[in-house]
C-alpha positions as CSV (number, residue, x, y, z in Angstrom):
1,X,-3.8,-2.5,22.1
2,X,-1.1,-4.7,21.2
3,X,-3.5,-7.2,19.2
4,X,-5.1,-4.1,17.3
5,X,-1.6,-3.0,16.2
6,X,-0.2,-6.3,15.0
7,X,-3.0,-6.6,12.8
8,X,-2.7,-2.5,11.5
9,X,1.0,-3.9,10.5
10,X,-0.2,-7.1,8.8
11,X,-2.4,-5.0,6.9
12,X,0.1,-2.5,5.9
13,X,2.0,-6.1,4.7
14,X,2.8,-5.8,0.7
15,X,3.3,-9.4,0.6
16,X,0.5,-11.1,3.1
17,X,-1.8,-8.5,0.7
18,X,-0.4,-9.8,-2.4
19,X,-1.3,-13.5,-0.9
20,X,-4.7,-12.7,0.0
21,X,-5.6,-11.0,-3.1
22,X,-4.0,-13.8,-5.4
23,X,-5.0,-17.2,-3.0
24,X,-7.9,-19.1,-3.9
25,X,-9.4,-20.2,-0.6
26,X,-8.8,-16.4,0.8
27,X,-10.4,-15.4,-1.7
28,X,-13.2,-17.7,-1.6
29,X,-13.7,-16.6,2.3
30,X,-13.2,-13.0,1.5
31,X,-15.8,-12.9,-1.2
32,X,-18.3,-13.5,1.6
33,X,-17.2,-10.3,3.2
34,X,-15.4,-8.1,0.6
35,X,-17.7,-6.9,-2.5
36,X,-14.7,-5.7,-4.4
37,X,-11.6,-4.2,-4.8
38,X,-13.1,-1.7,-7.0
39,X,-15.8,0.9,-6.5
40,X,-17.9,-0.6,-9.3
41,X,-17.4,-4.2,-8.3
42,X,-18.7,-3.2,-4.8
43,X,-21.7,-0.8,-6.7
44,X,-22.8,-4.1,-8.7
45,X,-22.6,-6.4,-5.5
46,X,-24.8,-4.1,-3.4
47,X,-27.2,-3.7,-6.2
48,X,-27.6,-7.2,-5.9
49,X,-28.1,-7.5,-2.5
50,X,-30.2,-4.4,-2.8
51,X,-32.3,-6.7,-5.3
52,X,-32.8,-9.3,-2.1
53,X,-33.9,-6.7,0.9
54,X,-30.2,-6.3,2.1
55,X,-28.6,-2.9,2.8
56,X,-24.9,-2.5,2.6
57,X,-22.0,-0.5,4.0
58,X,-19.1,0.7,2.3
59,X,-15.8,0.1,4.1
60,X,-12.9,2.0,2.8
61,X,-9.8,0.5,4.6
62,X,-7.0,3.0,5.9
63,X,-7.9,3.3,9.3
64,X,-3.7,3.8,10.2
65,X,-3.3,6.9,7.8
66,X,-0.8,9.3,9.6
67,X,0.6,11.9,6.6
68,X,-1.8,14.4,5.9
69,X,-1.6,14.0,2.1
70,X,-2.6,9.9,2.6
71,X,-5.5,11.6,4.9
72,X,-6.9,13.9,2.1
73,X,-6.9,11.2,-0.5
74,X,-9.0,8.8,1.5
75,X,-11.3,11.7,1.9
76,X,-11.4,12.1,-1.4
77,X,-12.9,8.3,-1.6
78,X,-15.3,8.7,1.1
79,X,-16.5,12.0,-1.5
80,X,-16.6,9.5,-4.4
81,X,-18.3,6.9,-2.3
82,X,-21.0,8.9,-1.4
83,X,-21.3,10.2,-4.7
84,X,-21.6,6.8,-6.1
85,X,-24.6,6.0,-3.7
86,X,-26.7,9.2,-4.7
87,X,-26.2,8.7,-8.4
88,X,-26.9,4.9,-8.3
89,X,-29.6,5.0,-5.5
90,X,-28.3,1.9,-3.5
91,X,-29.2,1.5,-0.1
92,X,-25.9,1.9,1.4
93,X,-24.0,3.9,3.7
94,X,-20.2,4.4,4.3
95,X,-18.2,3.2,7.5
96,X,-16.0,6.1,8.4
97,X,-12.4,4.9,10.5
98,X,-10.6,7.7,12.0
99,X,-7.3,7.1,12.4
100,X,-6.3,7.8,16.6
């Protein structure tokens, strides 16, 4: 519990985000994992890997939302994501977190 907690508060970091996001080799090792920050970045990745026999799933981070406002937005982009698979067809489905 401890270990899954220190990483919810380095995730909620402003500045280790702001170092990931802007570091070369992080991003080089995220790039593996992380199709994009944006929706269409993600769309275009999976349509490539769509394009090779891969299937893909949508992760839309905020597993440690605890104000109910925060909790309607993110279902508002689990909506949009799954809008954005039906219109564009790609194999994908979306990994739901549910905060405990």
């Amino acid at each position: 519990m401890a270990l899954r907690q220190g990483f919810l508060t380095l995730s909620n970091s402003k500045g280790l985000q702001h170092f990931a996001v802007r570091n070369p080799l992080a991003q080089r090792i995220a790039r593996r994992f992380v199709a994009g920050e944006q929706l269409d970045e993600a769309v275009a990745v999976i349509q490539t890997l769509n394009a090779k026999g891969i299937t893909a799933t949508f992760d839309h981070l905020g597993e440690s939302v605890t104000a109910e406002q925060a909790a309607l937005a993110d279902a508002q982009s689990y909506s949009t994501l799954l809008d954005r698979i039906e219109q564009t067809g790609i194999r994908s489905n979306v990994s739901l977190n549910i905060t405990p």
